[in-house]
C-alpha positions as CSV (number, residue, x, y, z in Angstrom):
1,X,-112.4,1.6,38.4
2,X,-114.7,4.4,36.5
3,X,-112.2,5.4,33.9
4,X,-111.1,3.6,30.9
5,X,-108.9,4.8,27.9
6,X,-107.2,4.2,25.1
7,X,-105.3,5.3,21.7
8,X,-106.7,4.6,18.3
9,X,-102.8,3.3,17.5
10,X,-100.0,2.8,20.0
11,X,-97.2,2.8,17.0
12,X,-97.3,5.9,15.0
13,X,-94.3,7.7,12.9
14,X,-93.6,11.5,13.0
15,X,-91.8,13.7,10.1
16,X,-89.4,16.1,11.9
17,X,-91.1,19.8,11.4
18,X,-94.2,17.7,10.7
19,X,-97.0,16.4,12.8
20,X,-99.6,13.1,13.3
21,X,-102.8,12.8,15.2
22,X,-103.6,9.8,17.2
23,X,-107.2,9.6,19.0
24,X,-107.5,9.0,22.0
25,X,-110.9,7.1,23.4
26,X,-112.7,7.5,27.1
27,X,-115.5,6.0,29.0
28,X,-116.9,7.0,31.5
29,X,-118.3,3.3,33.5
30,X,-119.6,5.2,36.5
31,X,-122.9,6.6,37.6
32,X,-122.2,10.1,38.1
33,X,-120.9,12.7,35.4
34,X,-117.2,13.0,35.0
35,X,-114.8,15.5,33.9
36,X,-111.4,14.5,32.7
37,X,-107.9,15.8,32.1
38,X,-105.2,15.3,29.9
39,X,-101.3,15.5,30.9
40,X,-98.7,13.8,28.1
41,X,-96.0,12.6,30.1
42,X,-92.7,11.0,28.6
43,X,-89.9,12.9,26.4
44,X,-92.4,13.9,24.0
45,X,-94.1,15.9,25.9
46,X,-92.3,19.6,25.2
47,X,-94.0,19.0,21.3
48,X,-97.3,17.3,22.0
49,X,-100.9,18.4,22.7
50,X,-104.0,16.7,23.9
51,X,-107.2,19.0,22.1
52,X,-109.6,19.1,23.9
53,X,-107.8,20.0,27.4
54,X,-110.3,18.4,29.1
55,X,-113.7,15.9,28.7
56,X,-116.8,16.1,30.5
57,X,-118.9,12.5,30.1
58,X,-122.2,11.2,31.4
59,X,-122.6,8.0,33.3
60,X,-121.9,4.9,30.9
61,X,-120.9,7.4,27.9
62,X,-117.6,7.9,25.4
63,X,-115.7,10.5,24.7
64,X,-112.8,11.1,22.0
65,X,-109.7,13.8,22.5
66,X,-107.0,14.3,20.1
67,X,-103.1,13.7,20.3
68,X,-100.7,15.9,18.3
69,X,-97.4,14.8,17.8
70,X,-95.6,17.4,16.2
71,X,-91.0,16.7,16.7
72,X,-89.4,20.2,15.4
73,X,-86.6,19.8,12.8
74,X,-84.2,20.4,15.2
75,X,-80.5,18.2,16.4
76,X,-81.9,18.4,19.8
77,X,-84.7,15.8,19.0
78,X,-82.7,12.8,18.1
79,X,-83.9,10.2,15.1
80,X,-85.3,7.1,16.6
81,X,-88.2,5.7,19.0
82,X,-89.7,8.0,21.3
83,X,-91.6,6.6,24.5
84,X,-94.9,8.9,25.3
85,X,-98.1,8.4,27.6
86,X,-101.3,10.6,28.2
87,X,-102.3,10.5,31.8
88,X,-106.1,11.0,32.3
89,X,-107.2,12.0,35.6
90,X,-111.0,12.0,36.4
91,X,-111.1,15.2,38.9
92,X,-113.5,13.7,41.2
93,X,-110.8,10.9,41.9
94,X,-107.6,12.1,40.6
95,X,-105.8,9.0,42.1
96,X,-107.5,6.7,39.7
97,X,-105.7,7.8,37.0
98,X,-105.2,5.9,33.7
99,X,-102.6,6.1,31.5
100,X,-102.4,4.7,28.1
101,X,-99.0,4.4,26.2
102,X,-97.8,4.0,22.4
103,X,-94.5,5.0,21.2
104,X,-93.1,7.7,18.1
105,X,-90.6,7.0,15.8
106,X,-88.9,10.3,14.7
107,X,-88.0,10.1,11.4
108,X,-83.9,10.9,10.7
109,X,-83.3,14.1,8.6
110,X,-79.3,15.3,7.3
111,X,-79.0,19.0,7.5
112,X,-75.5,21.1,7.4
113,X,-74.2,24.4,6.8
114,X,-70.8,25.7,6.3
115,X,-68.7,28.7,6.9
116,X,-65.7,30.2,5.6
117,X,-63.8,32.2,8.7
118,X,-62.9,34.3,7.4
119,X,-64.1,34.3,3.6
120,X,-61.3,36.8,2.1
121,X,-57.9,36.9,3.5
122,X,-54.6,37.9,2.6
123,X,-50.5,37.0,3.1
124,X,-47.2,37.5,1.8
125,X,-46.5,34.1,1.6
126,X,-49.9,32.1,2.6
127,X,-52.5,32.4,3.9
128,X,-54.8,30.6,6.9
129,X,-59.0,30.1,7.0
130,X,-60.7,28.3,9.0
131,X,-63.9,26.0,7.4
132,X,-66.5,26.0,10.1
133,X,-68.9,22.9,9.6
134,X,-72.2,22.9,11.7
135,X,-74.5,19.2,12.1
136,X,-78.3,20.8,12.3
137,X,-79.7,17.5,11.7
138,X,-81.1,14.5,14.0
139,X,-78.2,11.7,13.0
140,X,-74.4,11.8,13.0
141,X,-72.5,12.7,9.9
142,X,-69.1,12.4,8.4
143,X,-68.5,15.3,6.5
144,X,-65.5,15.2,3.6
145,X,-63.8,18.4,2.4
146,X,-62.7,19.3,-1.0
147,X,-61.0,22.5,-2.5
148,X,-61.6,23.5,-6.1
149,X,-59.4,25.8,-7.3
150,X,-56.1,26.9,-10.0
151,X,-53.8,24.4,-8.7
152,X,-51.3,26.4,-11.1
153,X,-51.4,29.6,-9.1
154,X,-52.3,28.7,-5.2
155,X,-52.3,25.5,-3.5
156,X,-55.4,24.5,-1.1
157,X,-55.0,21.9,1.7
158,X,-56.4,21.2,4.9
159,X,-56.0,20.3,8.3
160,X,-58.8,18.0,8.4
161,X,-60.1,16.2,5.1
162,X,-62.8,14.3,6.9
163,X,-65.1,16.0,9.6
164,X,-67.0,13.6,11.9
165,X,-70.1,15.7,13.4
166,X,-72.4,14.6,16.0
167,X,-76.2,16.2,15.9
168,X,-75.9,19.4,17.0
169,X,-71.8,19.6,16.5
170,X,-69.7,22.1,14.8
171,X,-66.0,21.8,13.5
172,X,-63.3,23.6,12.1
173,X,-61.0,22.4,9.4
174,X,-57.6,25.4,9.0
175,X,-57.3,25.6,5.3
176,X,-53.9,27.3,3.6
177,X,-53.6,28.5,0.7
178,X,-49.8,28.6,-0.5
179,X,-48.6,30.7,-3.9
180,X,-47.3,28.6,-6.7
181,X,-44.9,31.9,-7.4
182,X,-43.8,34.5,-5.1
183,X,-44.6,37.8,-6.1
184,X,-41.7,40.4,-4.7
185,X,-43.2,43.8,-5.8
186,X,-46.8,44.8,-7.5
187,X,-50.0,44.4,-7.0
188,X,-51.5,42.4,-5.2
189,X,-53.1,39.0,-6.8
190,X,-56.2,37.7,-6.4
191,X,-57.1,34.0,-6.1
192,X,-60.6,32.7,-5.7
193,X,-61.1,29.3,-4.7
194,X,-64.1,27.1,-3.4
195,X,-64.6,24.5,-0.8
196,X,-67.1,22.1,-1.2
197,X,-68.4,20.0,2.0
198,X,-70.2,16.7,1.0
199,X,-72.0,14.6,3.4
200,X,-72.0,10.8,3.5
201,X,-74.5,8.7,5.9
202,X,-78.2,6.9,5.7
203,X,-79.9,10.4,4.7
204,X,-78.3,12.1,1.7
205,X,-77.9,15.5,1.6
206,X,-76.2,17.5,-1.4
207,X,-72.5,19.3,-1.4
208,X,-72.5,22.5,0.3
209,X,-70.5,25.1,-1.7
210,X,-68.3,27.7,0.3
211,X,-66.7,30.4,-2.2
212,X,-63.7,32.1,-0.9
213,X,-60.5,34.4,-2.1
214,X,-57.0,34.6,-1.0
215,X,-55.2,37.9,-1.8
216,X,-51.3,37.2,-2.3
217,X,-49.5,40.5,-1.3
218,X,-45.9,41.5,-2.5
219,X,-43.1,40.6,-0.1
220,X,-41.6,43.9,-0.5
221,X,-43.8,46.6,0.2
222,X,-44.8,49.7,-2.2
223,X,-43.2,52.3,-0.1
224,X,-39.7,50.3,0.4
225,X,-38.0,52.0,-2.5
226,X,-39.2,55.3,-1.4
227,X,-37.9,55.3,2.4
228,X,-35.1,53.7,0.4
229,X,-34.4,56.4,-1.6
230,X,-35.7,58.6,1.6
231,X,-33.1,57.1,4.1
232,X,-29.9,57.4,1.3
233,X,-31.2,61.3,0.9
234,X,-31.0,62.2,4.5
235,X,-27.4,60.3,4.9
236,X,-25.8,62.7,2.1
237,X,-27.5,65.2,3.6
238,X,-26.4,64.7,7.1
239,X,-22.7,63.8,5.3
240,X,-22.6,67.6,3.8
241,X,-23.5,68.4,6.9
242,X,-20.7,67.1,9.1
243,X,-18.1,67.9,6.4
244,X,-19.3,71.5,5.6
245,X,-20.1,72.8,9.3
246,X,-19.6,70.6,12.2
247,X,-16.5,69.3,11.6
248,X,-14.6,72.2,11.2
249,X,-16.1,73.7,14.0
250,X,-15.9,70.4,16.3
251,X,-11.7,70.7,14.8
252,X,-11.3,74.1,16.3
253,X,-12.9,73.6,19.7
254,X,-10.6,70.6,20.1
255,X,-7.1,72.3,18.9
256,X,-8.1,75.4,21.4
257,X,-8.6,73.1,24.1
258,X,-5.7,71.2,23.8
259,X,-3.9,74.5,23.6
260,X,-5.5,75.8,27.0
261,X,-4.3,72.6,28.8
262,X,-0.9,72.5,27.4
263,X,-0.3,76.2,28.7
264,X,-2.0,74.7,31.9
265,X,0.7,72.6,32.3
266,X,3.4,74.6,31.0
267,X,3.3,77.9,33.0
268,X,4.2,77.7,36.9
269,X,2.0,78.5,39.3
270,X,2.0,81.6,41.5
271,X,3.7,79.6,44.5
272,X,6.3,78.4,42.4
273,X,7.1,81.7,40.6
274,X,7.5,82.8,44.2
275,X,9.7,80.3,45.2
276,X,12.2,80.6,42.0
277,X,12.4,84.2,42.5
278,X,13.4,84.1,46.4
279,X,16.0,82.0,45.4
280,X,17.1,83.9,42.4
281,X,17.2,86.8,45.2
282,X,18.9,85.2,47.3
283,X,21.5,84.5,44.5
284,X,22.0,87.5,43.7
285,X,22.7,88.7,47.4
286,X,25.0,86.0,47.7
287,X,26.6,87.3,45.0
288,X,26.9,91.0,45.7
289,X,28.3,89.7,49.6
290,X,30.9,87.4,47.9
291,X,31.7,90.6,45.5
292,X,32.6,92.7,48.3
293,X,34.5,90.5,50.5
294,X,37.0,89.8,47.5
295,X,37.4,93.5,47.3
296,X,38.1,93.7,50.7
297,X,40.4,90.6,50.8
298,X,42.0,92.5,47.6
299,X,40.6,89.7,45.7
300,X,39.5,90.0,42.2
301,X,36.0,91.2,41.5
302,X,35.6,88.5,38.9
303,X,35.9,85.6,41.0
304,X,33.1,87.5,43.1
305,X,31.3,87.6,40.9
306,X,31.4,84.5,39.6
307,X,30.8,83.6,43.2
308,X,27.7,85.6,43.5
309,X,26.2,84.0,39.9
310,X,26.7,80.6,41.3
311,X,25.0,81.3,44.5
312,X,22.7,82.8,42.0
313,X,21.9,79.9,40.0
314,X,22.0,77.9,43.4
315,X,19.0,79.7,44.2
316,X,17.2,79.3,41.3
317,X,18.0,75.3,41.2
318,X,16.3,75.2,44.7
319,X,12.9,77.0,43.7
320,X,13.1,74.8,40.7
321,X,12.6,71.7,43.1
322,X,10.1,73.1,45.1
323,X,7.7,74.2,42.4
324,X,7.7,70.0,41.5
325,X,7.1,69.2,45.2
326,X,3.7,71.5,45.2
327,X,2.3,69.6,41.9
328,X,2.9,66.3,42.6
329,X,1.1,66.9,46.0
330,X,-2.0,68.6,44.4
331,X,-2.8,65.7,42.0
332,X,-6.4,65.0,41.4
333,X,-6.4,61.2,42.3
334,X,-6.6,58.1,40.5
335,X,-9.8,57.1,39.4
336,X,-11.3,53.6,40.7
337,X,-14.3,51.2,40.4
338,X,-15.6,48.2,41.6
339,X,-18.5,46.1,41.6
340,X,-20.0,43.2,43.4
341,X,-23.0,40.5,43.3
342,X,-25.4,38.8,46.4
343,X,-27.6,36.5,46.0
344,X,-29.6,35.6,48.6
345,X,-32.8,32.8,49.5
346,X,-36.3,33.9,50.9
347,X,-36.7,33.9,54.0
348,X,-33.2,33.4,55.4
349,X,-30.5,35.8,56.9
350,X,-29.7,39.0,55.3
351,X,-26.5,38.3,52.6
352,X,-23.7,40.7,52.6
353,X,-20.4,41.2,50.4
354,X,-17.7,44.0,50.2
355,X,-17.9,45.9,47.3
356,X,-14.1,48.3,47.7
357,X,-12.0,48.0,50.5
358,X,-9.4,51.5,50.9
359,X,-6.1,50.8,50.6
360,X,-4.0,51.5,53.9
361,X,-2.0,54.9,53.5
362,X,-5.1,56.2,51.4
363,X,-8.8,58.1,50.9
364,X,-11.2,56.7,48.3
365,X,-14.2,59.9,47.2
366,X,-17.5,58.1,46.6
367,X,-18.7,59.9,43.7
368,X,-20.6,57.2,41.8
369,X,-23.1,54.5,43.0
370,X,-25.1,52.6,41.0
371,X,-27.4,49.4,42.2
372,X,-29.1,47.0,39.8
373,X,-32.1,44.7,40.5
374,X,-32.3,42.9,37.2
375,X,-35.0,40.2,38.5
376,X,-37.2,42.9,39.7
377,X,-36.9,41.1,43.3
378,X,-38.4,42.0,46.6
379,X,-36.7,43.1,49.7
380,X,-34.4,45.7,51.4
381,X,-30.6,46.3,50.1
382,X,-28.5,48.1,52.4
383,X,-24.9,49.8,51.4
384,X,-23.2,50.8,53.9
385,X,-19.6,52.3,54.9
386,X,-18.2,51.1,57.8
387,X,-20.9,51.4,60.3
388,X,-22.4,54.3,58.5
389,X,-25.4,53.7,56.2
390,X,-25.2,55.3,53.1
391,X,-28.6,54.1,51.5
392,X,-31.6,51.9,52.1
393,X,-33.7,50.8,49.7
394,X,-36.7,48.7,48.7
395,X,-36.2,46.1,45.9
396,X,-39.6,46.3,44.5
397,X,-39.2,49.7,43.4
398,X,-36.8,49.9,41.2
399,X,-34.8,47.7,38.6
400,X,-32.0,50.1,38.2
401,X,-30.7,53.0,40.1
402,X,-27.9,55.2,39.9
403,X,-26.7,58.1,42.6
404,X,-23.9,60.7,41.6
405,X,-23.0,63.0,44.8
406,X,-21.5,66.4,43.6
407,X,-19.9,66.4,47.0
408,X,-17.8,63.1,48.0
409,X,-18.5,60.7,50.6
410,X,-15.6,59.9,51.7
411,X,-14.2,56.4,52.9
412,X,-11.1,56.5,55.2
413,X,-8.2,53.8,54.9
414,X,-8.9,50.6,55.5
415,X,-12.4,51.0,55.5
416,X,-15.2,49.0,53.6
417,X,-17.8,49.8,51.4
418,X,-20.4,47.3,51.9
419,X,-23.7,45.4,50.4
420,X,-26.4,43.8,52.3
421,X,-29.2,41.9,50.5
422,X,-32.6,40.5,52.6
423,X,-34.7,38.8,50.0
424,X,-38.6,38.9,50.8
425,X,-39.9,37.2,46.8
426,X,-38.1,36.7,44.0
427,X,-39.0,38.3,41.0
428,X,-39.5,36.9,37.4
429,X,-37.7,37.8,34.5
430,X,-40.1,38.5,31.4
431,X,-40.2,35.8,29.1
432,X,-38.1,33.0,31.8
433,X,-37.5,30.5,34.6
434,X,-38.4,32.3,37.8
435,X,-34.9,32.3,39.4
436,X,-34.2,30.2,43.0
437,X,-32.8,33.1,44.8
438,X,-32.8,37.1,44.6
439,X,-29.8,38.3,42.9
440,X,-28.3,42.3,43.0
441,X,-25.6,44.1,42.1
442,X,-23.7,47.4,43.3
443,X,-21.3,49.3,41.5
444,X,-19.5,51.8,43.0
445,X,-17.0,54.6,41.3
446,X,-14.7,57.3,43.2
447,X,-11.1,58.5,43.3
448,X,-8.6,57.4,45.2
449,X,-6.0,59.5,46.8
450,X,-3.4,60.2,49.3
451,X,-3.9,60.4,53.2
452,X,-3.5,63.5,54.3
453,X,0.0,63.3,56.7
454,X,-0.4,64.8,60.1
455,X,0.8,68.3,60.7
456,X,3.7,69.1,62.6
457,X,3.9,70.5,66.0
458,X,5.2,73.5,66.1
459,X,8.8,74.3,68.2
460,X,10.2,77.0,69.9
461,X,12.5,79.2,68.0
């Protein structure tokens, strides 16, 4: 071998931020001139240089280069021994290369810095920070918090007193601050406060000071007595209101309209008016035939026509009855509703339920449908009457729908209104559980009425 090298010193310390020089010596043992290169290998070799780059020697001469340590003051170079080496590599034989070691102990260093997040803040009845602590230096620290402030006025404490922080680490402590006294109306009050983060290890370091302020706001708000005052206004105002216009007027539309339906209901109709007076007529003829066969029978004329008045009143008696035949026919129905539930699993066969099934001897007019998806489901629902289907929708467009048909569909007797449910995915209620099964509902509304009776045939006179 050629090449020979060394280091002045193979033991040297280095300041973090600083830096140290250690020499390095080569020879050059050959017979030829030699140029040499420099590499520092190991983990100090992102912050060290070699100066000169590279050494040209003559045969049986020495040459020295220079090694720079220089560690930054930063948590990402740890305290402690650092392993190095400097390769030098002759270029005319590279693969007799010589490498000499030596080792750098980086000297520990305690740097941290605080943060209040943020450094104002405000609350009825507390109020939250958070005290950000950041490690910048080379060596773990525990880091102790402390607040300084009126204990009298607002009370300070922390989720965290003690803070352990890795090099390069960074914690959060919550800090409330709590009112000694509520404060129900005002201004608000201002309390300033400080938090003072010592830390304790090998390296000292001084406190590091955070100032802060916590603003205690009223619980009841400025403008409270004037929406109060606001709010009792517009109630008299809409009080006068009702009393002095609408209410009179809201009076009179109801006594007119309960006058219009009691006249309704009191005067006959045109087919009954007809009725009575055919058999008023009829009386009366009666009467006037009954007059002249007394006369003729020498009779009295009085007890014709008394005869002829009773046939009279006969008559009118019998128009009397048919008049309440006609409105007890033409009746407007009795109002029904009825409402049903399905449920039904994925992926199974389609779930069906009868919502109203017609009485026999009667007509129930559909007027009202109404079908709720409360889960907000997926799928098809099918209502149906009979074998007639009345709608077909899709579940995952709608949550509720309602359907009111001017013209009635009408059901006959004995016939079914029906609900069929196929559940594709089952929906999820905001805020819970997401349900096992697909659950709908159908409400239906209508009147129910009389069958109409078969008309007779007609016969031979």
């Amino acid at each position: 071998m050629t090449t020979a090298a060394s280091l002045d010193t193979t033991a040297v310390t280095a300041e973090p931020g600083g830096l140290v020089e250690v020499p390095l010596q080569v020879r050059n043992s050959g017979s030829t001139v030699e140029e040499y290169r420099f590499e520092v290998v190991g983990q100090a070799a992102a912050w060290a240089t070699v100066e000169p780059t590279s050494l040209s020697l003559f045969p049986d001469s020495t040459g020295t280069a220079v090694l720079t340590l220089s560690p930054p003051r930063s948590s990402e170079v740890p305290a402690g021994d650092v392993p190095f080496g400097v390769r030098v590599v002759p270029t005319s034989a590279p693969d007799t290369v010589v490498v000499p070691e030596g080792i750098v102990t980086v000297l520990p260093f305690a740097e941290i810095t605080g943060e209040l997040v943020p450094r104002g803040f405000d609350g009825a009845w507390r109020g939250h920070t958070d005290v950000a602590v950041d490690n910048r230096g080379n060596i773990p620290v525990t880091v102790r918090l402390a607040a300084q402030g009126d204990s009298s006025r607002v009370r300070l404490r922390f989720s965290r007193e003690t803070v352990e922080l890795p090099p390069g680490a960074a914690e959060l402590s919550r800090l409330t601050a709590r009112p000694a006294r509520r404060l129900w109306r005002g201004a608000p009050v201002v309390h300033p406060f400080q938090v003072v983060a010592t830390p304790t290890g090998e390296v000292p370091h001084a406190p590091v000071p955070l100032d802060g302020t916590y603003q205690q706001d009223a619980i009841l708000p400025r403008w409270l007595p004037r929406a109060l005052m606001a709010t009792a206004a517009a109630v008299v105002a809409l009080a006068i209101v009702w009393f002095a216009l609408l209410r009179p007027v809201v009076r009179s539309a109801a006594r007119a309209e309960t006058e219009k339906q009691v006249a309704a209901v009191l005067s006959p109709s045109p087919k009954a008016s007809g009725t009575a007076g055919g058999g008023g007529s009829s009386g009366a003829s009666a009467g006037a035939g009954g007059t002249g066969q007394d006369a003729a029978a020498g009779g009295s004329p009085s007890s014709g026509a008394a005869a002829g008045s009773t046939a009279g009143s006969t008559g009118r008696g019998t128009g009397g009855a048919g008049s309440t035949g006609t409105g007890g026919s033409g009746g407007a129905g009795d109002p029904r509703s009825a409402q049903a539930g399905v449920t039904d699993s994925v992926g199974g066969d389609p779930t069906s339920d009868t919502v109203y099934r017609v009485p026999a001897g009667q007509v129930f007019d559909l007027t009202d449908l109404v079908v709720q998806n409360p889960q907000g489901d997926s799928g098809t629902v099918v209502i149906a009457s009979g074998t007639r289907t009345l709608l077909r929708l899709a579940l995952q467009n709608f949550r509720d729908q309602d359907y009111h048909f001017v013209t009635p569909i009408v059901v006959p007797a004995g016939g079914r209104v029906t609900v069929t449910v196929t559940c594709s995915q089952v929906g999820k209620p905001v805020g819970g559980p997401t349900p096992a099964q697909c659950d709908e509902s159908v409400l239906v509304g209508g009147t129910l009425r009389q069958a109409p009776s078969a008309s007779p045939s007609p016969t031979a006179s």
